[in-house]
C-alpha positions in Angstrom: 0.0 0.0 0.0 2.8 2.3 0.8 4.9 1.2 -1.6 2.2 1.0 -4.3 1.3 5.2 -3.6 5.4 5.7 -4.4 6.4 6.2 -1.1 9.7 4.4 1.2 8.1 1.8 3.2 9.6 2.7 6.9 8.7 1.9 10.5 6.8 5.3 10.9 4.4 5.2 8.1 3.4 1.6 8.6 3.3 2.4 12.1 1.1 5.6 11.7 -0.9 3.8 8.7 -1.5 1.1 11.3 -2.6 3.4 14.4 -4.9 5.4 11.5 -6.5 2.1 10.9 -7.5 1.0 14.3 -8.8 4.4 15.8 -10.3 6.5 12.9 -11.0 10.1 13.7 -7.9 10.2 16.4 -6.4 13.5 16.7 -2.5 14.3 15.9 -1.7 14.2 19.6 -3.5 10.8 20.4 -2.0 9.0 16.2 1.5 9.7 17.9 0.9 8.7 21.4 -0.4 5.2 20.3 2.7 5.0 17.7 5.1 5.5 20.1 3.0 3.2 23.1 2.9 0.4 20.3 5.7 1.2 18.0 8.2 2.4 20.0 10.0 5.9 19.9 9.1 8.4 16.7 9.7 11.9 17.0 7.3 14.7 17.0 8.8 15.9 13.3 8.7 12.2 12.1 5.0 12.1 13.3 4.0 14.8 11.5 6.1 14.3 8.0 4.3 10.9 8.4 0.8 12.3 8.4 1.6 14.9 5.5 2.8 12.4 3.4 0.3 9.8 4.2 -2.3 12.6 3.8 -1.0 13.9 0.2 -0.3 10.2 -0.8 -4.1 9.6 -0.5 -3.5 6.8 2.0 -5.1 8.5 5.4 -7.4 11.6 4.9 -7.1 14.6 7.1 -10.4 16.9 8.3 -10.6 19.5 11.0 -14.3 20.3 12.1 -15.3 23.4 12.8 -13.6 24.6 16.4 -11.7 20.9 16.1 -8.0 20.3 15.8 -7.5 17.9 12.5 -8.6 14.1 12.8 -7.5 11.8 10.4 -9.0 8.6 8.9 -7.8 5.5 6.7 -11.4 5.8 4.9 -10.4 7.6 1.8 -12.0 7.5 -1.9 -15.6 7.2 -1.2 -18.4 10.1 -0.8 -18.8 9.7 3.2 -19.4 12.6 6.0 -19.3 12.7 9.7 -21.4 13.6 12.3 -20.1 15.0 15.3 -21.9 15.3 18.3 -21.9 18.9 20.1 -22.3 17.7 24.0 -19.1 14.8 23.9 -17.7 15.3 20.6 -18.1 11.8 19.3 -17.3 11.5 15.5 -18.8 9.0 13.7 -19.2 8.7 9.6 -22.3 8.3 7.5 -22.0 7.7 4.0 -23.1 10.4 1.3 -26.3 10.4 -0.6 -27.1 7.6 -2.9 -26.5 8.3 -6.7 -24.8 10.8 -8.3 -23.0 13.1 -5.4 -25.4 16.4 -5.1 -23.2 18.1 -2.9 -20.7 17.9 -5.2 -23.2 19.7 -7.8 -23.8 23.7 -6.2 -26.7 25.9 -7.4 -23.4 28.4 -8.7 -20.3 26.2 -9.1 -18.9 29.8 -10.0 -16.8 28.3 -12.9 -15.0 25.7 -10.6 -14.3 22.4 -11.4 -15.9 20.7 -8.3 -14.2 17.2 -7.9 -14.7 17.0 -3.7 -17.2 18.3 -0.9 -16.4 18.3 2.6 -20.3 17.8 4.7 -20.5 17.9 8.6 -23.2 17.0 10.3 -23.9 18.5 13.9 -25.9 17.4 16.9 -26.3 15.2 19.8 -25.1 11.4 20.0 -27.5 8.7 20.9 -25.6 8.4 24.1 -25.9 12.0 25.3 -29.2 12.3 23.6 -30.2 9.1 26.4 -28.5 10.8 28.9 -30.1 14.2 28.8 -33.6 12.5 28.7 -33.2 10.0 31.4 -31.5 12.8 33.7 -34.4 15.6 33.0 
């Protein structure tokens, strides 16, 4: 996979790729703690070359809701969104409309050459939803 987007295969990407895999929407901070709790040692500068490259290679994708630091994921390639939830800040994905991608089709497209849309959906988690109606 590395190797086949025309990167070196070395212990940090696989090792980022890896932690990407297992906890999607983790947080810069939290990718490099769980490299180096898994993986062994990778410096800060290593950590973040890994994700840039990883990012630009099209192997992990990076997005930063609103009032968020950036989250990355290893689901790249299809038309899916997230929800995030405004009491706990759970993230969780939901895939895009059925059919041909309307949000990739705006009313004025303004003369650009639309080939990606970014949607984020905002609200309250089952969980907290639960919690403030048991607790009220």
């Amino acid at each position: 996979m590395v190797r086949g987007a025309g990167l070196r295969v070395t212990r940090p990407r696989l090792a980022v790729l890896s932690v990407v895999h297992d906890h999607p929407h983790a947080d810069t901070h939290s990718v490099l703690a769980l490299v180096r709790r898994d993986f062994g040692e990778v410096s800060h500068q290593a950590g973040y070359d890994v994700l840039r490259d990883l990012t630009d290679a099209g192997l992990i994708r990076r997005f930063q809701p609103s009032g968020s630091v950036a989250r990355y994921e290893a689901r790249v390639g299809d038309n899916h969104h997230h929800l995030v939830c405004r009491s706990c800040g759970a993230i969780a994905d939901v895939d895009g409309a059925v059919g041909d991608a309307p949000c990739l089709t705006p009313p004025d497209g303004s003369g650009y050459e639309i080939n990606d849309a970014e949607v984020i959906y905002w609200g309250r988690c089952p969980e907290c939803v639960a919690a403030s109606t048991s607790s009220g």
